[in-house]
C-alpha positions, 0 to 999 in steps of 0.5 A, a space after each residue: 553823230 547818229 548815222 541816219 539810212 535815207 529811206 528811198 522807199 518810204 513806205 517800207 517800215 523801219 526795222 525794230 533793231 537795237 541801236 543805242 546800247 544801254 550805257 547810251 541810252 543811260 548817258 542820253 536820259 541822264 543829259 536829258 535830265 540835267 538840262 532840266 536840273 540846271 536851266 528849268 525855271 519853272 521846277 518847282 512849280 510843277 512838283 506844285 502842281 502835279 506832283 512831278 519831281 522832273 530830276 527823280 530821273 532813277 525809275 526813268 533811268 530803269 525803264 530806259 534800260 528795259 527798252 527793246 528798240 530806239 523807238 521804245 527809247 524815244 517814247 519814254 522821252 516823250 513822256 518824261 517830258 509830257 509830265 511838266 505839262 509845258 508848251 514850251 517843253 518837248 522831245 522831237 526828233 531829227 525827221 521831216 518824215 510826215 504822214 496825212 490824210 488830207 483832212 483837218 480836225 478839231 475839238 468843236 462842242 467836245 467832238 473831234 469834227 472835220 474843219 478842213 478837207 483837201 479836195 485834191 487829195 480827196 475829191 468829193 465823188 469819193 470822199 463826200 464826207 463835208 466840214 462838220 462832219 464827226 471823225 468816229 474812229 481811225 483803224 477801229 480805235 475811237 477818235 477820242 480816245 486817239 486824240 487824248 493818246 496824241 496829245 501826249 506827244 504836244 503838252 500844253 500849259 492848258 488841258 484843253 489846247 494839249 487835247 486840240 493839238 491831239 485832235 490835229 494830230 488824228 489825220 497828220 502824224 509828223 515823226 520830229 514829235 511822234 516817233 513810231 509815225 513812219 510805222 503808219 500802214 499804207 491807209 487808214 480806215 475811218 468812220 466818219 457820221 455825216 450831219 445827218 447822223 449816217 455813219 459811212 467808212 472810208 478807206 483813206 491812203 497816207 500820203 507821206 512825205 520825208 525821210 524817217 529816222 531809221 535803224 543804223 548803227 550809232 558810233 561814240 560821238 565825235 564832236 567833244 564837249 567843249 565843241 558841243 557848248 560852241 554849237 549850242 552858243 547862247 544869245 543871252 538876251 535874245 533867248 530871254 526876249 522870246 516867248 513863241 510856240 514851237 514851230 512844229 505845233 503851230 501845224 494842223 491848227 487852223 488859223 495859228 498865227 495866220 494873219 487872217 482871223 478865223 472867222 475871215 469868211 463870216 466877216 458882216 457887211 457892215 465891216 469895212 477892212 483896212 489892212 490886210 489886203 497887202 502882203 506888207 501888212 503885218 496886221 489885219 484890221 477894219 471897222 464894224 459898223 454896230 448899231 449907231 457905234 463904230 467899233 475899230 477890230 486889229 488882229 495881231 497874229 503873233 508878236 514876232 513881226 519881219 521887222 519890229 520897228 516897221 510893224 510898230 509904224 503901222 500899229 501906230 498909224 491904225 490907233 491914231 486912226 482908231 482914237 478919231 473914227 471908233 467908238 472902241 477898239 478890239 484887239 484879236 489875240 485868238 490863236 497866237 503865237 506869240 514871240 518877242 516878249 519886249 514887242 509884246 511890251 510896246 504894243 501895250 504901250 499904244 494901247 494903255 494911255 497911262 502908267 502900268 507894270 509890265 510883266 516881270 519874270 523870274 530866271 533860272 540862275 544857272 552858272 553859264 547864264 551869269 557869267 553870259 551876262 557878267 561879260 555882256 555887262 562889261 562889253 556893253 560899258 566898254 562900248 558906251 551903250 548906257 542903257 543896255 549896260 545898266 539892264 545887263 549889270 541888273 539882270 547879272 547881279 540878280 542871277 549872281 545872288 540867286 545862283 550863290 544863295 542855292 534858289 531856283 530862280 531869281 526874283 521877278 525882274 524886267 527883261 526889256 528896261 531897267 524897270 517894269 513900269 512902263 509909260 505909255 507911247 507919245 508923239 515927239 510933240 508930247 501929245 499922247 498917242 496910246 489909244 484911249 476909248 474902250 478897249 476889249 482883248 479876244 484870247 483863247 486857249 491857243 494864245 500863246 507865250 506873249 499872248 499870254 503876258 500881253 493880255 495879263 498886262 492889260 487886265 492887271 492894269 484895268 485897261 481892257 476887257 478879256 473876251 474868250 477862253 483862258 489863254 494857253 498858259 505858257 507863262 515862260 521864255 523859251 529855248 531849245 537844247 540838244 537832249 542827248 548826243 547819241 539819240 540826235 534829240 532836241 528839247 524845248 526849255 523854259 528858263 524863266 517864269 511870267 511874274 503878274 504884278 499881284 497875286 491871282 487867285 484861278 480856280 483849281 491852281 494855288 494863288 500865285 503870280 504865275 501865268 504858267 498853266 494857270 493861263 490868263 482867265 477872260 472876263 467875259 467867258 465866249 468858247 469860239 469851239 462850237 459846231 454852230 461857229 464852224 458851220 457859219 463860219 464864226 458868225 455867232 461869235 462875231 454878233 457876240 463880241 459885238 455885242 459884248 463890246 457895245 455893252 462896254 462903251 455904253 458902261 463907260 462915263 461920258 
């Protein structure tokens, strides 16, 4: 295992040595590699897109030897994996080492604006600089520019969220993703242009906390292969099941996977809130009074509730009081996390009151993976589950045939039930219980994984509208994998791939079923990123889904 110094003193730089020899960093980048030869689902479809051929690994393997120090090693990783352009594909590193200033950015109206201060890290006699305000530079170099070098170390499915995740990073630098962040200096100088169009500069210090990973020698490793595969015992089902952003990016981005919506504090009078008052409540939900129509609102915040079955209960109360007392209904999906892809399939079902197809994915076939499924089929015949017996035995022979015939992946398949139609929720009476009146769906580049297929569900269906901006485009079920063992690396990996029912025709990608990069289009385009939105507090946008929401039910036959 790498040795690590603890560093009492954290700001002391760690030394530039020379740890891992040549044949390590060669053995390292060469795993790295072949954990995307063997288990990435989606490589083709980058060659596709982007001309990125992940296992032409020789140039890599020169630049690698040619690195001077760790860090340089780590970098280079860094960027082999920010070629596939994937939320679900990183390289972080063992350290909880974190440098910030005290202040939160994002891209509003194209600008890197200030959304957030800690005024206990920078009280206003001495920062007086306010939400609004425009980051110019940090240490001379212009903030731009900066977030567009950021955002290599968090790739997203979607341009414009990997260049958001880069603007977050301008004022918190976390070493786990950015590997030379503990070489920060003592303070940061920056520029910042008030609103009223003064520039001011300001001397800020980086308040840092952690340990870095620093320089120490590293011996061969003692853990053998076969212990390795142990520690990396898979959970078949469970793994093919989620589709989340990793944790590490849902820092610095305001309001992602919050409970509450982001326009909390623009909320009108005429909103009467139903849940989200309690710290039970998995939800946040309430009613606008719009005109002479009362529209129901429900924020999911992610789809990976505490306890799956306790979550639906509450849905399913919030929709039988929606379907007597709203007019419509609007799901907020903005800045979602995603989660569990088969919870995401069951909130479709309360709100779609007829028949419909469920996303599909295609799976990476590799050996390990049939024959993970082969044994889960035999265990669960011998233990008479039915159901789960006939899900595991389809989803082996599909993996069998797809691994015996040399293809990538295999073809879309259900990963929740036997089959991907699905049906929609009723009550143990038979009554139908899915919410039936219009229904509008608020997505934006942040939502994420299974807040990408959910939305895609009700759109290929015809059940509702698509209010935003494209999704995050993280069409694909994620796992983590150990990327090397001298370098202690850790790598995401997308194993399958979201398969829409038709194909679908995106503007600037090729026709395809895929949700991955392509994202999911709204049908009616709404970018909550202004200035205007952040200066009061989302309240444009609010007069503006309702609007677009009477405008639906007044559209719908009577």
């Amino acid at each position: 295992m790498r040795n690590i110094i603890l560093c009492l003193i954290l700001l002391v730089t760690p030394a530039a040595a020379q740890n891992l020899t040549p044949q390590q960093k060669e053995a390292d980048f060469r795993y790295l590699a072949s954990l995307f030869q063997m288990q990435y689902a989606p490589l083709d479809w980058k060659k596709q897109l982007f001309g990125f051929d992940a296992l032409n690994v020789r140039p890599w393997l020169d630049r690698a030897a040619a690195t001077k120090t760790d860090i340089e090693f780590y970098e280079l990783c860094v960027e082999y994996i920010y070629n596939l352009q994937d939320t679900h594909v990183s390289f972080s590193l063992p350290s909880d080492f974190l440098a910030q200033l005290g202040f939160g950015v994002d891209i509003y109206d194209g600008a890197p604006l200030i959304e957030s201060i800690n005024r206990v890290l920078l009280p206003a006699n001495r920062y007086p600089f306010g939400i609004g305000d425009r980051l110019i530079s940090v240490d001379g170099e212009d903030a731009l520019a900066l977030t567009e070098k950021l955002a290599r170390y968090y790739p997203q499915g979607n341009p414009r969220a990997s260049l958001r995740q880069g603007a977050a990073r301008l004022a918190s630098r976390s070493q786990s993703r950015i590997p030379s962040a503990p070489n920060l200096g003592a303070s940061a100088t920056v520029v910042i242009r008030r609103q009223s169009g003064v520039e001011e500069t300001y001397t800020i210090p980086w308040t840092k906390t952690g340990t870095p990973l620093v320089a120490g020698p590293v011996p061969s490793p003692k853990l053998n292969a076969s212990k390795r595969r142990a520690a990396e015992a898979e959970d078949f089902v469970a793994e093919l099941q989620n589709s989340s952003a990793p944790q590490e990016e849902r820092d610095g981005l305001l309001g992602y996977g919050a409970r509450n919506p982001v326009f909390l504090a623009g909320l009108p009078s005429t909103f009467t809130r139903r849940l989200g008052g309690l710290a039970s409540d998995f939800f946040y939900s309430g009613v606008f009074q719009s005109g002479s129509k009362r529209i129901g609102y429900i924020r999911i915040p992610n789809y990976s509730p505490p306890n799956q079955a306790t979550a639906l209960t509450q849905f399913e109360t919030e929709i039988t009081f929606m379907n007597a007392n709203t007019d419509g209904l609007i799901i907020d999906e903005m800045r979602n996390t995603g989660g569990n892809l088969c919870f995401g399939e069951e909130i479709v079902r309360r709100l779609t009151p007829y028949e419909f197809q469920a996303t599909a994915f295609e799976l990476r076939a590799y050996w390990g993976r049939v024959l993970g499924f082969y044994n889960l089929w035999i265990n669960a015949v011998n233990t008479n589950q039915t159901d789960a017996a006939l899900l595991y035995q389809q989803l082996f022979k599909e993996m069998l045939a797809a691994n015996q015939e040399g293809k990538v992946a295999t073809r879309p398949l259900p990963i929740c039930n036997q089959s991907s139609i699905r049906q929609p929720v009723v009550r143990p009476d038979g009554s139908l219980l899915a919410y039936t009146k219009p229904l509008m769906v608020i997505i934006d580049d942040f939502s994420t994984s299974t807040a990408d297929s959910v939305p895609s569900m009700l759109q290929d269906s015809g059940r509702a509208v698509l209010f935003g901006m494209r999704s995050n485009g993280a069409g694909g079920n994620n796992i983590g994998r150990v990327a090397g063992v001298y370098s202690e690396g850790f790598t995401g990996m997308t194993i399958g791939l979201q398969s829409r029912p038709k194909n679908v025709s995106v503007e600037g990608f090729p026709t395809s079923r895929y949700s991955e990069n392509t994202g999911v289009r709204p049908d009616i385009v709404n970018d909550y990123m202004t200035a205007e939105n952040l200066l009061r507090n989302g309240a444009p946008f609010i007069a503006q889904f309702l609007a677009a929401m009477n405008d639906l039910i007044d559209k719908q036959p009577r």
